[in-house]
C-alpha positions in Angstrom: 11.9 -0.4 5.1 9.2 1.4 3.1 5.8 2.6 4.4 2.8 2.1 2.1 -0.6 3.7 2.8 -3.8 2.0 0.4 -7.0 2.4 -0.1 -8.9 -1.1 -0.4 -12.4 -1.5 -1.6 -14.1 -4.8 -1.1 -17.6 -6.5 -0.5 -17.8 -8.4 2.7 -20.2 -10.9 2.2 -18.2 -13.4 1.6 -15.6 -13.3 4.5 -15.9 -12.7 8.8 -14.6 -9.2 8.8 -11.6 -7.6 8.7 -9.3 -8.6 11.8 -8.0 -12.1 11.2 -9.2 -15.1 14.1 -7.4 -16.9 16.1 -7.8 -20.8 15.4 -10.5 -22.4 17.8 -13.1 -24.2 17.6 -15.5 -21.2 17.5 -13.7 -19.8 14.9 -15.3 -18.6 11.5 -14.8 -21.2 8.1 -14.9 -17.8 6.4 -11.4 -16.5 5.4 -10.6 -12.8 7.3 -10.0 -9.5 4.9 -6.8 -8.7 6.4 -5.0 -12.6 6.1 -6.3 -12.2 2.6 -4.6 -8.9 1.6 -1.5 -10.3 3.5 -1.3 -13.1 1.8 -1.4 -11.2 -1.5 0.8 -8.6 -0.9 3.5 -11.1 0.6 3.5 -13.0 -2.1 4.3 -10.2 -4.1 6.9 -9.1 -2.4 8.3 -12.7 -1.6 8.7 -11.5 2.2 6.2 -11.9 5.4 4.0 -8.5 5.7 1.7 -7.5 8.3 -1.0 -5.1 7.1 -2.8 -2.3 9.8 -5.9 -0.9 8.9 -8.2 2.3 9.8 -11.1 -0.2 11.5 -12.1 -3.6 11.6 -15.5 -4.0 9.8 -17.6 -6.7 11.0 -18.4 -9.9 9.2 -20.5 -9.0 5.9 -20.4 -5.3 5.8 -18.2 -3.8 2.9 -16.0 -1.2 2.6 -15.8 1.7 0.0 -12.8 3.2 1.0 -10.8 1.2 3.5 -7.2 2.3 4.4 -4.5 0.4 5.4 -0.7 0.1 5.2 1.9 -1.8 5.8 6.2 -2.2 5.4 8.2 -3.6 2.7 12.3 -4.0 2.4 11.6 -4.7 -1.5 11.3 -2.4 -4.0 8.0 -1.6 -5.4 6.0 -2.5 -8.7 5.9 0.2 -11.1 2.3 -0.2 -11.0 1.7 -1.6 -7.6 -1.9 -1.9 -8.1 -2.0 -3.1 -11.0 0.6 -6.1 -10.0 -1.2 -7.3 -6.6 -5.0 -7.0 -8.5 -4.0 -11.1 -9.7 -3.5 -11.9 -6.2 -6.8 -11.0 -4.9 -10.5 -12.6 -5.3 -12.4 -9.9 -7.3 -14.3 -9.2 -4.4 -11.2 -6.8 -2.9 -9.6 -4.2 -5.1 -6.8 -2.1 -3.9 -7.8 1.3 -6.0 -4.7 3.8 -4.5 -1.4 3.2 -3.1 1.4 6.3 -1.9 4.1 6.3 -0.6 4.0 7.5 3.4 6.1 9.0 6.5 7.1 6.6 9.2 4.8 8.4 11.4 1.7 7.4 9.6 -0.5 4.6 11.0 -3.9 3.9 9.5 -5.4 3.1 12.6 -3.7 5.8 15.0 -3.4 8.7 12.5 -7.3 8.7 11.6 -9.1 11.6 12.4 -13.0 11.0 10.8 -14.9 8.1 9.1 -17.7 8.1 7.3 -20.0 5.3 7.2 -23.4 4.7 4.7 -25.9 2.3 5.5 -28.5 1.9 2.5 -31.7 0.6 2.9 -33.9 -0.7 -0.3 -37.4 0.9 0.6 -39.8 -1.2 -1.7 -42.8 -3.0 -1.5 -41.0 -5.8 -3.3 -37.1 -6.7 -2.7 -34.2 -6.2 -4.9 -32.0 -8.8 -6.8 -29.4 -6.6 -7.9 -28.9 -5.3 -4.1 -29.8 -8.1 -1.6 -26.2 -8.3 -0.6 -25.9 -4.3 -0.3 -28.9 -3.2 1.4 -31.4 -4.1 4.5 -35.0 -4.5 2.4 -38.0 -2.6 4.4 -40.9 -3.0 2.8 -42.9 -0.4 4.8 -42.7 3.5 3.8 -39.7 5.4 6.0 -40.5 8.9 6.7 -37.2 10.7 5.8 -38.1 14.0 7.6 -39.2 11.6 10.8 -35.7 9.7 10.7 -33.1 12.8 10.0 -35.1 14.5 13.2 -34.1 11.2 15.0 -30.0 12.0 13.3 -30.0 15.5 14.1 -30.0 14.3 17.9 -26.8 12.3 17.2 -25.0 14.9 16.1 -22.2 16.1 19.1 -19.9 14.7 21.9 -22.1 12.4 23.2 -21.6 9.3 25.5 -22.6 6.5 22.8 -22.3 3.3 25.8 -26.4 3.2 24.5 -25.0 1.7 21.3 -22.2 -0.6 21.9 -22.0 -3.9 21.5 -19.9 -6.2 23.9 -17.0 -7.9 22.9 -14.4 -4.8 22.7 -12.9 -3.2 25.6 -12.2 0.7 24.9 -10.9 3.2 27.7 -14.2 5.3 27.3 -17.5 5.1 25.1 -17.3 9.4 24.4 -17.5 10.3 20.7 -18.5 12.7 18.7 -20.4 12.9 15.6 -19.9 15.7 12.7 -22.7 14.8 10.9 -25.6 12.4 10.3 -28.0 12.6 8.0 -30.6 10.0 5.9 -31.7 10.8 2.6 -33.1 9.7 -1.1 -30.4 8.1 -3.1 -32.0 7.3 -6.0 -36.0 6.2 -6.1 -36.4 2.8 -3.9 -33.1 3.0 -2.2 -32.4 5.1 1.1 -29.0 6.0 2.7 -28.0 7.3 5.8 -24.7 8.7 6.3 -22.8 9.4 9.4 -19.2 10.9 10.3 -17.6 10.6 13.4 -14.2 10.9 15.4 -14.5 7.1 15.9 -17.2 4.3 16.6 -17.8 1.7 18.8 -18.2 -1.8 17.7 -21.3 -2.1 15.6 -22.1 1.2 16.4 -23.4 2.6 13.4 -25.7 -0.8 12.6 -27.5 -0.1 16.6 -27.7 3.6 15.1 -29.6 2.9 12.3 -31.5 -0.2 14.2 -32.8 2.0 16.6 -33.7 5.1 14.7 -35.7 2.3 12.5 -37.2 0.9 15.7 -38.3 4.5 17.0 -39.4 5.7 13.6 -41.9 2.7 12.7 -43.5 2.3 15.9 -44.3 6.4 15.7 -42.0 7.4 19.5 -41.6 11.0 19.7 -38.0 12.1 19.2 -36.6 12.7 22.3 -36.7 9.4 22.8 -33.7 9.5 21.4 -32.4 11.4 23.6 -33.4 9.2 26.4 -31.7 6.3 24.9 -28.2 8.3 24.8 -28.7 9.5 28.2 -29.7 5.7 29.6 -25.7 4.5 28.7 -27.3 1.4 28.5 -27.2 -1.2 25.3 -30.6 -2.6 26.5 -32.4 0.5 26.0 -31.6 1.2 22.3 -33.0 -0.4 19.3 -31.9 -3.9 17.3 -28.7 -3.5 15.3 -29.4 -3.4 11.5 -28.2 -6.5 9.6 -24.6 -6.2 8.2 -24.9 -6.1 4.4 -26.2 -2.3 4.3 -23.4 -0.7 5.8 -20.1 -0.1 4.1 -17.0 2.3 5.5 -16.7 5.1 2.8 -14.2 7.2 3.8 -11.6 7.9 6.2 -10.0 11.5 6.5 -6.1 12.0 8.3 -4.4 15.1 9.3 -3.6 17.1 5.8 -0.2 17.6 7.3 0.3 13.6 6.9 -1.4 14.0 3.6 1.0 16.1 2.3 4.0 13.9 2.6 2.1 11.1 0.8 3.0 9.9 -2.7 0.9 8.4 -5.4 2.4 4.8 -6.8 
């Protein structure tokens, strides 16, 4: 057996998230990310494989630079991505593949995503981004919401902005970095890293610093909102189709026993 690390990009709209659903009756008619890829890549390699992946993105939200891997007995394409891109709807690509160590695991082995969430600031919507971007017609403040981010930043009990529905041992993390600022004129991104986040974390994030920054609350409400550890307290979660996983960094010492296909 052969462990493969990839990097997967793919736009979620059109499936309910990553993790595949068990069959109920409350169960989505859209098809799950990960049975997709599965599908694919067992076809390929005419045996059943199981893909892991470094997060579960909810349904609609996209994914830049998602990382998964899986195990294969068979040998590999000469240009594996190349050979599994006719398996897959356009809408997932699988843009890297190495070689990795049996110690690597996609999910386990992470040490820091990044997440974007990009808003389309305009007084009229856009075509060209409706299924990438939350439309706010009224002027942000950039200066206003990063004072809101810098607050963020830290080890922080996050309970504030979880949703229910997962069960983690604790709701500690801590955030490298957040920060919102001018992409390009009309559309507005804020970008966070973190050792890990809690489900839908980064949508109540952005939610709530919108929340707080259009009805004009000083910032240390913020900080009030943190220190509450209480979902009730903190803002609406932003909707789905602004927020894409960009990046997720592992240990350079599993890095460096990676190999390109």
């Amino acid at each position: 057996m052969q462990k493969v690390k990839f990097i997967v990009s793919y736009d979620g709209t059109d499936y309910c998230g990553w993790q595949k659903q068990k069959e109920h009756k409350h169960a989505s008619e859209k098809p799950s990310l990960q049975e997709t890829v599965e599908t694919a890549l067992s076809k390929l390699f005419n045996e059943p494989i199981g893909v892991n992946a470094s997060g579960r993105t909810d349904a609609g939200v996209h994914a830049y630079g998602q990382v998964g891997d899986f195990e294969t007995s068979r040998k590999m394409p000469r240009d594996f991505c190349w050979a599994v891109r006719s398996l897959l709807p356009h809408s997932i690509v699988i843009k890297k593949a190495y070689t990795a160590p049996e110690e690597f695991h996609s999910t386990l082995s992470a040490e820091k995503k990044t997440y974007r969430y990009w808003i389309w600031n305009s007084p009229r919507p856009t075509a060209l981004l409706h299924r990438y971007s939350y439309w706010i017609r009224s002027p942000l403040d950039l200066a206003q919401l990063n004072s809101f981010a810098e607050r963020l930043i830290g080890e922080k009990d996050f309970k504030s902005f979880q949703s229910s529905g997962t069960v983690v041992p604790h709701t500690v993390r801590k955030i490298h970095s957040a920060r919102w600022w001018q992409r390009k004129p009309g559309l507005i991104e804020f970008e966070v890293t973190g050792n890990g986040f809690l489900k839908q974390m980064v949508r109540n994030l952005v939610g709530t610093q919108l929340d707080l920054a259009m009805k004009s609350q000083p910032i240390e409400t913020i900080d009030e909102i943190i220190n509450a550890q209480d979902r009730r307290e903190a803002g609406p979660a932003a909707p789905p189709q602004g927020l894409f996983l960009w990046k997720v960094n592992y240990p350079s010492s599993l890095d460096k026993k990676c190999r390109r296909i």
